[in-house]
C-alpha positions as CSV (number, residue, x, y, z in Angstrom):
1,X,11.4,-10.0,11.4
2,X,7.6,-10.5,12.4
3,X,6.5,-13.9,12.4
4,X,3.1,-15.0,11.5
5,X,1.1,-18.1,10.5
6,X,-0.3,-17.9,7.2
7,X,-3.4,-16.0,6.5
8,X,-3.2,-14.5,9.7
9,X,-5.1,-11.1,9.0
10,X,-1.4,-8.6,9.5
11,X,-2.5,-4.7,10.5
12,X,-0.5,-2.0,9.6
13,X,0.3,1.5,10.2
14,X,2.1,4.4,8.8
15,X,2.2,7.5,10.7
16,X,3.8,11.1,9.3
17,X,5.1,12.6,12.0
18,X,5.0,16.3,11.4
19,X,4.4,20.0,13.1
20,X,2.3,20.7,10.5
21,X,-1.0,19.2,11.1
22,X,-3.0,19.6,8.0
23,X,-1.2,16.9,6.4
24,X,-2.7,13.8,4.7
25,X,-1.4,10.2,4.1
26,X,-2.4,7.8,1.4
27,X,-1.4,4.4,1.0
28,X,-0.8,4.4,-3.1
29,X,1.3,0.5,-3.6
30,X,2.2,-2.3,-1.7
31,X,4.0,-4.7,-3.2
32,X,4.8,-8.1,-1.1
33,X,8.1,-9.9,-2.5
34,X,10.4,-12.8,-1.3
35,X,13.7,-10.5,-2.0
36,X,14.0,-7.5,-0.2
37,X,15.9,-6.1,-2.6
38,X,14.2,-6.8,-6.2
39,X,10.6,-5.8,-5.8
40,X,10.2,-6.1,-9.9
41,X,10.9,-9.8,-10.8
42,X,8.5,-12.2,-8.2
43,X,5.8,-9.9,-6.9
44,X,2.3,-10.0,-5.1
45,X,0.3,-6.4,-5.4
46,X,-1.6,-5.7,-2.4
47,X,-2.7,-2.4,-3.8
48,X,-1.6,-0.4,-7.0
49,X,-2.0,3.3,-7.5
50,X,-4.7,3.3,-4.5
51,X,-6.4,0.4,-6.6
52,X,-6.7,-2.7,-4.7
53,X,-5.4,-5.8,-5.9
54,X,-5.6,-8.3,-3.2
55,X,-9.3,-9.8,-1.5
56,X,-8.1,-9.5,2.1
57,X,-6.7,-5.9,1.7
58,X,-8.9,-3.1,3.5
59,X,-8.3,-0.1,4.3
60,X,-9.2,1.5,8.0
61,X,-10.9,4.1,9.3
62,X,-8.1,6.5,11.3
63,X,-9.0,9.6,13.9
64,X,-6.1,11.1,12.3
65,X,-5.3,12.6,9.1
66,X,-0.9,11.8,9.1
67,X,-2.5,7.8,10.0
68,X,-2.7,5.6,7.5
69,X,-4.3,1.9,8.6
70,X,-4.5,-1.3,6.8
71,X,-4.6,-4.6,6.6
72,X,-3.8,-8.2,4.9
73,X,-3.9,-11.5,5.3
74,X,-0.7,-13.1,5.2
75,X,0.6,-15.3,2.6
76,X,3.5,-17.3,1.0
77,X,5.4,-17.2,-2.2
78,X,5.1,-20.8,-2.9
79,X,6.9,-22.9,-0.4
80,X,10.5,-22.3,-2.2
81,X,10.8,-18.1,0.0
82,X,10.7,-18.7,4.1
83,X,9.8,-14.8,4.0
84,X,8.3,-11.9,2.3
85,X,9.0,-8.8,2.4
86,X,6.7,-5.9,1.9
87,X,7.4,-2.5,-0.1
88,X,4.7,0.7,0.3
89,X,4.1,3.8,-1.5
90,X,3.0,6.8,0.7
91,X,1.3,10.0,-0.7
92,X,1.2,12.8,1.5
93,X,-1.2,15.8,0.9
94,X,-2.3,18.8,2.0
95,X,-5.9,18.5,3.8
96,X,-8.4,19.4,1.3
97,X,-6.3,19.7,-1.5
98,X,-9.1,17.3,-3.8
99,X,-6.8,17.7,-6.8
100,X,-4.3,16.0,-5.0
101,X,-2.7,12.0,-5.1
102,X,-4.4,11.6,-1.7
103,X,-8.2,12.4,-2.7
104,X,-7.6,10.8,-6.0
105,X,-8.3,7.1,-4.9
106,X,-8.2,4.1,-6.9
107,X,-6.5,5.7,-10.6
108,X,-6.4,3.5,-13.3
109,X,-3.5,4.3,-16.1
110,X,-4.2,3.7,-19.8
111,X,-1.8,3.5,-21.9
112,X,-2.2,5.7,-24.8
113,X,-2.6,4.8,-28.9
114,X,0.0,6.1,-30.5
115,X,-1.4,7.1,-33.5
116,X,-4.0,9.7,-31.0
């Protein structure tokens, strides 16, 4: 566990550790939940599908490309959960591969008519 006072600002960092160094990460979800293993029923979005959900997330600059940075502040679910736990999404992509998750940013799913 990591203990922190609430909305203390929390950064973060996932790394891809590789041998092949044209690799990209993306940070697609993070969802925040007080169950660590239900992360469907009572959840907060930090970011969904590289859209992001939450004020205090932003994103950081990173000298490398298999570095993903971020950060929160931290929060509660209600007084009722002592902790919450936090699920992420990774993409990872080929370096300039535009069609790719990773250079796709923020995508916003529709769901479609059916009559269309």
């Amino acid at each position: 566990p990591y203990y922190v006072d609430l909305n203390q600002v929390l950064f973060l960092q996932a790394s891809l550790h590789s041998s092949d160094p044209n690799l990209v990460v993306f940070v697609d979800t993070c969802v925040a939940s007080p169950d660590p293993t239900n992360f469907k029923t009572l959840t907060y979005e930090l970011i969904r599908n590289g859209c992001v959900k939450d004020p205090t997330y932003t994103s950081y600059y990173s000298p490398y490309r298999s570095v993903a940075r971020f950060a929160f502040n931290a929060f509660s679910f209600v007084n009722r959960y002592p902790s919450v736990y936090l699920q992420c999404e990774l993409a990872v992509c080929r370096h300039n591969d535009y069609s790719s998750r990773c250079y796709q940013g923020c995508v916003s799913r529709f769901k479609r008519n059916a009559d269309s």
